[in-house]
C-alpha positions, 0 to 999 in steps of 0.5 A, spaced: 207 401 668 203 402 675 198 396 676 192 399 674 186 399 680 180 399 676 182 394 672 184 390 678 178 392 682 174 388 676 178 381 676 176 381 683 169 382 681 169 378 676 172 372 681 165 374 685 160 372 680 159 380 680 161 382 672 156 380 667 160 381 660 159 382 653 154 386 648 148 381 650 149 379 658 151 387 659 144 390 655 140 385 659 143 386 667 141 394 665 135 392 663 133 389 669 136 393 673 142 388 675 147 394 672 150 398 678 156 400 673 156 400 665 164 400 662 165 401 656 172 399 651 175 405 649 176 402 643 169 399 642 165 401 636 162 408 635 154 404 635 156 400 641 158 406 645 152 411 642 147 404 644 150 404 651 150 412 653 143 412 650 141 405 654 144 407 661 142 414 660 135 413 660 136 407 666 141 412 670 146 407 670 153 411 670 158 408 665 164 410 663 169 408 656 175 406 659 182 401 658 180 397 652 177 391 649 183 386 650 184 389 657 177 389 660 177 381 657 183 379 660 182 382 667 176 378 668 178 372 664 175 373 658 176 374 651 175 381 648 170 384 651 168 392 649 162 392 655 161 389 661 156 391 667 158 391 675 152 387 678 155 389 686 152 395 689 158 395 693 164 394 688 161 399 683 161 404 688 168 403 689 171 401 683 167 408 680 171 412 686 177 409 682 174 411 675 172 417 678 179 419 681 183 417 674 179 422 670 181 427 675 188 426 674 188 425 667 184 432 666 190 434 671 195 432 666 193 435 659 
């Protein structure tokens, strides 16, 4: 298996105090307009996913469902985490490219 760059990218963010994790520190960052990016696990619960589409949809904050929630928690040193939140303009936009470029491979392959 190839390193996975996204989820890369997130430990390194996270090593910069940029990554606000869990339900709770996720949902406030979007609210205060501290969320450049939401990711959500894949294998989150429906509620969580629909509570987070409708939340960065009305504060047009991009989100993505992606890897799942042991991952997301291991690459930034943590437990389990179903959301978490970019804080940095810069590293959102970057790991969003590679967010970006992974959908377009996968859809390339089905």
């Amino acid at each position: 298996m190839k390193p996975d760059r996204v989820l890369s990218m997130l430990g390194i963010a996270a090593k910069a105090g940029s990554v606000a994790s869990g339900e709770f520190s996720t949902e406030k960052a979007v609210k205060e307009g501290r969320a450049y990016l939401v990711i959500v696990a894949q294998d989150a619960s429906d509620n969580t996913k629909k509570m987070f589409r409708n939340m960065t949809d009305f504060y047009q904050v991009p989100m993505y469902e992606y890897s799942d929630k042991e991952m997301l928690g291991h690459f930034i040193g943590k437990e389990f985490r179903a959301s978490l939140a970019v804080t940095n303009e810069g590293l959102s936009h970057s790991i969003e490219e590679r967010l970006k470029q992974q959908s377009q491979l996968n859809n390339g392959r089905n």
